[in-house]
N, C-alpha and C positions, 0 to 999 in steps of 0.2 A: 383607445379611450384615454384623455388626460384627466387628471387630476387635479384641482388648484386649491391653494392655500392662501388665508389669509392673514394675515400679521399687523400685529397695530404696534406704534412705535413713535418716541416725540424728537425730534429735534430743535436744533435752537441756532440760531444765528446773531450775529450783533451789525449784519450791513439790509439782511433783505429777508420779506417770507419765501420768496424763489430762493433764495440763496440756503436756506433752512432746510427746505426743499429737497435738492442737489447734496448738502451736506448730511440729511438723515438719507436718503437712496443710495449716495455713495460709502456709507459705512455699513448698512445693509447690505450691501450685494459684496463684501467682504467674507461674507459667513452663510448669503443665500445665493441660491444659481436660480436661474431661469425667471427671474422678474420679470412679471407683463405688464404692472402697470401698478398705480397707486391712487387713494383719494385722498384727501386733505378734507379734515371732517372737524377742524375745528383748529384755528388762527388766534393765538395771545400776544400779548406783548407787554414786556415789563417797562415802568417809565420812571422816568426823573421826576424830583415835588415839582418841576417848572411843567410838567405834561408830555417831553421831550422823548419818543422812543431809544431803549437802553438794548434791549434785546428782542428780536420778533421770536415765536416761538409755535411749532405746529404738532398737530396729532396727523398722523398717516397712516392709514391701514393700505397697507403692501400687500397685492396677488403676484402668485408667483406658482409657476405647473413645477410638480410635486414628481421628480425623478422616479 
């Protein structure tokens, strides 16, 4: 029988939301083992006074079977 966990967790990027993405699941799985999968439950992005994206920024809740 497995166990799974879930984990919420924000990253931030300054080129992409996939790029956000990639850079919160890759410093996750530094500290977590066994990642199945992730949702994105919630997409920001900080702007410049012209409207202009400065940084994209995401929430992730991370599953991952529990050793």
């Amino acid at each position: 029988m497995s166990v799974a966990k879930v984990i919420e967790l924000n990253a931030a990027s300054k080129t992409s939301m996939e790029d956000a993405v990639k850079v919160g699941l890759k410093k996750c799985s530094e500290s977590v083992n066994n990642i199945q999968g992730a949702w994105v439950n919630e997409i920001k992005v900080v702007t410049a006074p012209d409207g202009a994206v400065i940084e994209w920024r995401v929430n992730l809740k991370v599953t991952f079977v529990v050793e």
